[in-house]
C-alpha positions as CSV (number, residue, x, y, z in Angstrom):
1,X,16.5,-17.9,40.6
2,X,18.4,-15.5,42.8
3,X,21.8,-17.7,44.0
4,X,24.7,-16.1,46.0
5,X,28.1,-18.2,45.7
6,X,29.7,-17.7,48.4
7,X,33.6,-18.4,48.9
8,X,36.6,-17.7,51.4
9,X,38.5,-15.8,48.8
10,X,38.2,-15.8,45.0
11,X,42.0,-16.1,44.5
12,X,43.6,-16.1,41.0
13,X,44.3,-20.1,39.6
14,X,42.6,-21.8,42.7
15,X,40.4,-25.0,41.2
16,X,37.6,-23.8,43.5
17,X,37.3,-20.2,42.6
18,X,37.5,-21.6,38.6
19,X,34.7,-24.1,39.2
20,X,32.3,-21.2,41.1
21,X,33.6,-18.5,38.1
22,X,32.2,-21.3,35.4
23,X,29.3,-21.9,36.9
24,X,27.9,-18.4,37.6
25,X,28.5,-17.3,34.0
26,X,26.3,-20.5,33.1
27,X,23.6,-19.8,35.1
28,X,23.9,-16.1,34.7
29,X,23.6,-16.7,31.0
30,X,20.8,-19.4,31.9
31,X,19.2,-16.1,32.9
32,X,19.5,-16.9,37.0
33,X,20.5,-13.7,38.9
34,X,23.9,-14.7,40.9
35,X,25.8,-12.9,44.2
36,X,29.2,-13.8,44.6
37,X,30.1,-13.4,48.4
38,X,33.9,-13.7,49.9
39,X,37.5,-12.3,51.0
40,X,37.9,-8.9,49.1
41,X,41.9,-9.6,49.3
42,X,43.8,-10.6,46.0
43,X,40.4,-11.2,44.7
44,X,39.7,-11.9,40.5
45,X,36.4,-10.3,41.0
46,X,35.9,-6.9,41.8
47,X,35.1,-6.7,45.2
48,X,33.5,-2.9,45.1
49,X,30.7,-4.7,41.8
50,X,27.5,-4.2,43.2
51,X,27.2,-8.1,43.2
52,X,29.6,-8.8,45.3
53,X,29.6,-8.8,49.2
54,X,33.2,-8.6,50.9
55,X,33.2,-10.7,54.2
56,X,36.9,-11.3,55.9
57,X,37.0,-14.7,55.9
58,X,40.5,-14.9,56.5
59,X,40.2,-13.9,59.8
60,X,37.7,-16.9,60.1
61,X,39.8,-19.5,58.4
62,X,43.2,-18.8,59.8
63,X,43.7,-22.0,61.8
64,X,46.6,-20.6,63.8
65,X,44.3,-17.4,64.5
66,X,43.1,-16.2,68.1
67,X,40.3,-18.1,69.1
68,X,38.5,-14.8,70.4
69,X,39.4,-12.7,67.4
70,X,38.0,-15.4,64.8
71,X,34.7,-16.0,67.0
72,X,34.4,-12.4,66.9
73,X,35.3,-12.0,62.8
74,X,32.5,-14.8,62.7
75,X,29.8,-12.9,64.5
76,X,31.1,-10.1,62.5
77,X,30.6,-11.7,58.8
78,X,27.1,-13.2,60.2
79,X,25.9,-9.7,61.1
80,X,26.9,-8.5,57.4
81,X,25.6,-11.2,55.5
82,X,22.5,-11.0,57.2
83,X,21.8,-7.5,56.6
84,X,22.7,-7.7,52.8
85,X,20.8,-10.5,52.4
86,X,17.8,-8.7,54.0
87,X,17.9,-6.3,51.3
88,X,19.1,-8.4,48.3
89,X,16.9,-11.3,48.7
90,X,18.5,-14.7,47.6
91,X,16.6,-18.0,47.2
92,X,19.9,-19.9,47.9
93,X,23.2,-19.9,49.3
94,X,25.7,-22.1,48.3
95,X,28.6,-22.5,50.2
96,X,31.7,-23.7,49.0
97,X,33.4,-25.4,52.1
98,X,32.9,-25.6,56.0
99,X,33.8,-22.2,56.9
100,X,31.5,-20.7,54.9
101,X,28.6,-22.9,55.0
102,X,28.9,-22.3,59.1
103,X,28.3,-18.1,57.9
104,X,25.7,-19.0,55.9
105,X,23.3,-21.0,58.5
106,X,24.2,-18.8,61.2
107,X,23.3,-15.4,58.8
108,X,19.9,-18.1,57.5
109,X,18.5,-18.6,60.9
110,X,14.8,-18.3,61.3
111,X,14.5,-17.5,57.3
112,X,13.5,-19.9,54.8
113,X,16.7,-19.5,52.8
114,X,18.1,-23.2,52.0
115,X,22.2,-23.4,52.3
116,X,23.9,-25.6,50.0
117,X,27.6,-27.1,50.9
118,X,29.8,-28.1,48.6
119,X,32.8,-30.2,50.0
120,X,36.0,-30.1,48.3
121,X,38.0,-32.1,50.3
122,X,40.4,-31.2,53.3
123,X,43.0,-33.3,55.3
124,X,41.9,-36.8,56.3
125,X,42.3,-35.7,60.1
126,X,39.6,-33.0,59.7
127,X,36.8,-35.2,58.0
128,X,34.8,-36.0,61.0
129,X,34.8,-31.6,61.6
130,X,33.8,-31.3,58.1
131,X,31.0,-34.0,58.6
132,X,29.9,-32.1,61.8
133,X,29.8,-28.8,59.8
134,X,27.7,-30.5,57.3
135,X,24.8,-32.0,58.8
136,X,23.9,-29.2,60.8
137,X,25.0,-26.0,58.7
138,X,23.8,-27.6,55.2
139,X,20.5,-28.4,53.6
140,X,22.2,-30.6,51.3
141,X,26.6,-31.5,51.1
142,X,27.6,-32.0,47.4
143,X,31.2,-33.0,46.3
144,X,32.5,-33.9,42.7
145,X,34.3,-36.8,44.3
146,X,32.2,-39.8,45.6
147,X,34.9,-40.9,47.7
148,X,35.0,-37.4,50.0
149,X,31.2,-37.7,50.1
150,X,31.1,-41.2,51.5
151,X,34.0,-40.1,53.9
152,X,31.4,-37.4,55.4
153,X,28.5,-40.1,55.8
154,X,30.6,-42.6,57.6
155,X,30.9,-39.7,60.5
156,X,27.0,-38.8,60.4
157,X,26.1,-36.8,56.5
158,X,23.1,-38.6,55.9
159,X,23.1,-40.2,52.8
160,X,19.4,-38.4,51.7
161,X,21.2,-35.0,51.7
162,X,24.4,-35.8,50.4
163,X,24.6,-35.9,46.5
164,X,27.6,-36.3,43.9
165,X,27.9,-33.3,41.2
166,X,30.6,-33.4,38.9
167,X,33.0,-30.5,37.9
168,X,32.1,-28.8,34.4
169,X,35.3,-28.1,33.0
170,X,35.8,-26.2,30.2
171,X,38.2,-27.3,26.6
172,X,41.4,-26.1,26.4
173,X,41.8,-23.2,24.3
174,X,43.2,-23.1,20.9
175,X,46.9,-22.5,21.0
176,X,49.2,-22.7,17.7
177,X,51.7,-25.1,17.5
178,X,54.2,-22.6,17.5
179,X,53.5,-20.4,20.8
180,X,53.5,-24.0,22.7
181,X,56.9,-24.7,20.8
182,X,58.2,-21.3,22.2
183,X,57.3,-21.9,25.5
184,X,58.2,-25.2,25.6
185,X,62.2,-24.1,24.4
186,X,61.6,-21.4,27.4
187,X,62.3,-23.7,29.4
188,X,64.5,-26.5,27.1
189,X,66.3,-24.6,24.6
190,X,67.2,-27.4,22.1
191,X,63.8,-29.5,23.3
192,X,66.2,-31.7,24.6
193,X,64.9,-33.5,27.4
194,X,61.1,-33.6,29.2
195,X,59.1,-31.1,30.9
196,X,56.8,-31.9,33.9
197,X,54.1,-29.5,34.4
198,X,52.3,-29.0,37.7
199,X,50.1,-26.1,38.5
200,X,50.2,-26.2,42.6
201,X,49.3,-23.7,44.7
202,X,52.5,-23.4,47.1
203,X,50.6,-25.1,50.4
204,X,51.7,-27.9,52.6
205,X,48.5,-29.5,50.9
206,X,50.6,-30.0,47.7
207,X,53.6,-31.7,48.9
208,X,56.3,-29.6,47.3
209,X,58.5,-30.9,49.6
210,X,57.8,-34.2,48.0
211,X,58.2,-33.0,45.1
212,X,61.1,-31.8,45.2
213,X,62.6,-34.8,46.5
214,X,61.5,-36.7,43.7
215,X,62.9,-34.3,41.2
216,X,66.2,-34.5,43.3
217,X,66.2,-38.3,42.6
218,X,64.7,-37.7,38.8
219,X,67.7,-35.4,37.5
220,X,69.9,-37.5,39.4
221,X,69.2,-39.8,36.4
222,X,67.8,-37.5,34.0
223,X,69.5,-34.2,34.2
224,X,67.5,-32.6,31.5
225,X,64.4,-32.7,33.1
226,X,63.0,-29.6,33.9
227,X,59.8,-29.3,36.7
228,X,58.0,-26.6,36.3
229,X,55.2,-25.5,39.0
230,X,52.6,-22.9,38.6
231,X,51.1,-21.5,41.5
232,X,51.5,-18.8,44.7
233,X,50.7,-19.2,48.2
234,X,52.1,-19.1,51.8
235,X,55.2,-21.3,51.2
236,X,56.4,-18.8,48.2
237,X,59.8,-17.8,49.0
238,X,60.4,-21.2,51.1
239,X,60.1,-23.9,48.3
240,X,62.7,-21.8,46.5
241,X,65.0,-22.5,49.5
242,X,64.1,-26.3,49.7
243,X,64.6,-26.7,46.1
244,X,68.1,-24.7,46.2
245,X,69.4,-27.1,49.3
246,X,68.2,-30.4,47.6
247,X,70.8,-29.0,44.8
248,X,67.5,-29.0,42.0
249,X,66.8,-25.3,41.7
250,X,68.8,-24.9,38.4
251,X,66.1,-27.8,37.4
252,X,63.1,-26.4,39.2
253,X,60.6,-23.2,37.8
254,X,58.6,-21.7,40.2
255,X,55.9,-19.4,38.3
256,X,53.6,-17.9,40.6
257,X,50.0,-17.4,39.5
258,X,50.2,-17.5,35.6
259,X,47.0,-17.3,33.3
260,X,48.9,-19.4,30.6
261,X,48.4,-23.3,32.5
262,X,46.5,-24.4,29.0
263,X,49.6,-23.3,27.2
264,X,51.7,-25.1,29.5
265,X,49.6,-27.8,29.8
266,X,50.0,-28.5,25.6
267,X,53.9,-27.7,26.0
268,X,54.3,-30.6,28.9
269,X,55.1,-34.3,28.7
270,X,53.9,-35.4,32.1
271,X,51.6,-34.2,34.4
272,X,52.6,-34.5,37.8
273,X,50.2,-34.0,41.5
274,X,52.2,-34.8,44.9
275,X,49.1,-33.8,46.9
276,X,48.8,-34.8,50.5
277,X,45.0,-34.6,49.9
278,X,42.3,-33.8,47.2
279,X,38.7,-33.9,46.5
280,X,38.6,-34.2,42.4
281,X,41.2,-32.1,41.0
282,X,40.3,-29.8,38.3
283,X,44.1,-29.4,36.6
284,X,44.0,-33.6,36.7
285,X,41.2,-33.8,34.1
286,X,43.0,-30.4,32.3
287,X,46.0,-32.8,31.6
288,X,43.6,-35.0,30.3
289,X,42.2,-33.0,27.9
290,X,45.8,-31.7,26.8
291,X,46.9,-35.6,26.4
292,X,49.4,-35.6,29.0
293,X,50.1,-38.8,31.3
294,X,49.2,-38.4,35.0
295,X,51.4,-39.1,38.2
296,X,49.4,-38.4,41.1
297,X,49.1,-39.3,44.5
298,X,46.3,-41.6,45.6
299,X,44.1,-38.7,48.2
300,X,40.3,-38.4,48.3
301,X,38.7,-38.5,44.9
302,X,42.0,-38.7,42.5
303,X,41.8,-42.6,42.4
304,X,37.9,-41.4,40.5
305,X,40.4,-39.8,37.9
306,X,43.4,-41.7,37.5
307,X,44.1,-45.6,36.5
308,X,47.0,-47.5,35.4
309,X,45.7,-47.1,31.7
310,X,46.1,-42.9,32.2
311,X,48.8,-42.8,34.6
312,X,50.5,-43.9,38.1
313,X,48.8,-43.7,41.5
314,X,51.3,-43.5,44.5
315,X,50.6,-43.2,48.2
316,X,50.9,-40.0,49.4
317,X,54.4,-39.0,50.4
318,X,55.7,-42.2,48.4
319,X,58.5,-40.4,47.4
320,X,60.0,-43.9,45.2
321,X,56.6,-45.2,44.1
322,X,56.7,-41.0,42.5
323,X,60.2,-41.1,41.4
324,X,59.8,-44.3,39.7
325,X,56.6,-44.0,38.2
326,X,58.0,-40.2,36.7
327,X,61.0,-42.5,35.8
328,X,59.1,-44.5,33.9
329,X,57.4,-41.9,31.8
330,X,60.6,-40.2,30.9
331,X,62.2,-43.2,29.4
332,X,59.3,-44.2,27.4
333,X,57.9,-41.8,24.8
334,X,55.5,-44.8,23.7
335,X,54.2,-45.0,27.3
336,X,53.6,-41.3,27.3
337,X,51.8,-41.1,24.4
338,X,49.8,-44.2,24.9
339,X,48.3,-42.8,28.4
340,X,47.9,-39.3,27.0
341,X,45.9,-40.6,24.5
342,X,43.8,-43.0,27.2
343,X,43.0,-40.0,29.1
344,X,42.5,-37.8,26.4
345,X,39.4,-40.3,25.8
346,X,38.6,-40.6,29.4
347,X,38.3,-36.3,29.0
348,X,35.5,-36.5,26.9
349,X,33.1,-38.2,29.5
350,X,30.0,-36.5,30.2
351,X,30.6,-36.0,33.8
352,X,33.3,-33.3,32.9
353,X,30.8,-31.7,30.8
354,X,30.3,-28.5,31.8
355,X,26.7,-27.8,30.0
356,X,25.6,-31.7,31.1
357,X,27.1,-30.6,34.8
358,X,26.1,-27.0,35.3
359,X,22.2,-28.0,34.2
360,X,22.7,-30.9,37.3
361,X,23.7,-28.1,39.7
362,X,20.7,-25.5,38.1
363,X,18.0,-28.8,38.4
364,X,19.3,-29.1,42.3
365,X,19.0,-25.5,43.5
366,X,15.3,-25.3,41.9
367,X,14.7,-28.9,43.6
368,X,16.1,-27.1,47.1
369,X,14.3,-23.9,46.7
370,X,11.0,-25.5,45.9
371,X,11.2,-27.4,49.2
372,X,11.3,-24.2,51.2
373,X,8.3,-22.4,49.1
């Protein structure tokens, strides 16, 4: 099969850009010929590869763009896609998100090129937009979360082309015991105290802002408790600022992109998620596999994930159901390990697998394609 991926921007550490990366070295090892298609800007793939179409998307998906200027960057990504596609025939196009999927159908008209959406979640207020997007730009709207799908069919996805596929998710790597020691005394010297690990891209998404406030009421308590968050993105340079006036920045890492989240992962003693919304969080089933205890906010798919026997679910922006639940974790080693090991177990279940997963998403596209033959 010839499949182009297509993505607003294959950003370094994004849970999106990792998923579509994973699964087009499975299916280009499968023997499947794959197209990767997106923003050219800070991309992990080399936007000048032959396989690989550069399309501004950001001009597209910038929400506080000109209305003009984005229609026209629209037309403008259409127009490209369509002429690359007309000379690098693809079977499929699979879209991850709205924006996207909207390019694709417009640059598919009056060929018999199926597009296929995948929905990984958005803010509850722009569900019903997403929905819309979906039933008329896609041939079929998958999400890893069952919960974000039936939120696009109760605003008009029909339930015939809507279809849950799970997130392959590849094992932690091998790290010794002593590179996770160092890291870990990085960031407490004498290993006195707890370190709380998440890897966040720096969005209003993520709730840093929560965050921080429950870290402001954790070291109130606990002041050897170090948060560290791993990520970049628009609000770099401001949650610096927030975490300084909440008087937590001495208590507060922010890393940027790093490619060492396994290590950290492994060097961690909670995991901890304050998103305002989610589909089915890759880094969620990472902590998982690296034993750690989950504190996570209770948006779109995460309640699939988490359970009282792994973790704490809060409401989102429940800044003392967080704090406590942290709180908890903290002054119980027992507890820790006892829901690292729960979700440890819960890790190995065959919808994060990525070869049981990647064959679901290889059966669908030949299903898809055969329907337009």
């Amino acid at each position: 099969m010839r499949i182009l991926q297509f993505c607003t921007n294959f950003w370094p550490g994004g849970g999106i850009q990792t998923h579509v990366m994973d699964l087009t070295a499975w299916l280009r090892a499968h023997g499947h010929k794959v197209i990767l298609a997106g923003d050219p800007e800070r991309s992990i793939v080399d936007p000048n590869r032959h396989d690989f179409i550069s399309l501004d998307m950001r001009k597209i998906s910038r929400p506080d763009g000109n209305l003009i200027f984005r229609t026209w960057a629209l037309i403008q990504a259409v127009m490209t896609l369509r002429r690359v596609i007309s000379q690098q025939p693809v079977d499929l196009i699979h879209a991850h998100e709205t924006g996207v999927a909207m390019v694709a159908r417009l640059a598919t008209l009056g060929t018999n090129i199926p597009v296929m959406m995948t929905f990984h979640g958005s803010e509850p207020e722009r569900i019903p937009q997403a929905a819309h997007i979906a039933k008329y730009c896609a041939d079929l709207t998958a999400s890893p979360s069952r919960l974000s799908l039936e939120a696009l069919m109760r605003h008009g996805v029909k339930a015939s082309k809507a279809r849950v596929l799970g997130l392959g998710i590849k094992h932690l790597p091998d790290i010794s015991e002593a590179d996770v020691l160092a890291l870990r005394r990085s960031y407490l010297p004498e290993d006195n105290g707890v370190m709380i690990f998440s890897p966040s891209r720096l969005a209003p998404q993520k709730g840093i802002d929560v965050m921080i406030d429950v870290a402001k009421r954790v070291i109130a308590k606990h002041p050897n408790t170090v948060f560290v968050v791993a990520g970049g993105g628009r609000l770099t340079g401001h949650v610096e600022h927030w975490a300084q006036d909440a008087g937590v920045a001495r208590n507060m890492r922010f890393l940027g992109p790093i490619d060492t989240v396994p290590a950290h992962l492994k060097a961690a003693d909670i995991f901890l998620l304050t998103s305002r919304w989610e589909a089915l969080p890759i880094s969620i089933v990472e902590a998982f596999r690296a034993g750690l205890p989950v504190v996570a906010t209770n948006c779109g798919g995460v309640s699939e994930l988490v359970d009282e026997s792994i973790g704490m679910l809060c409401p989102v922006e429940d800044v003392e159901c967080l704090t406590q639940a942290v709180l908890d974790l903290i002054e119980s080693a027992d507890l820790r390990k006892i829901k690292g090991a729960a979700g440890l177990t819960r890790s190995t279940e065959d919808r994060f697998d990525s070869e049981a997963v990647h064959a679901a998403f290889e059966a669908t596209y030949k299903e898809l394609i055969a329907d337009y033959v």
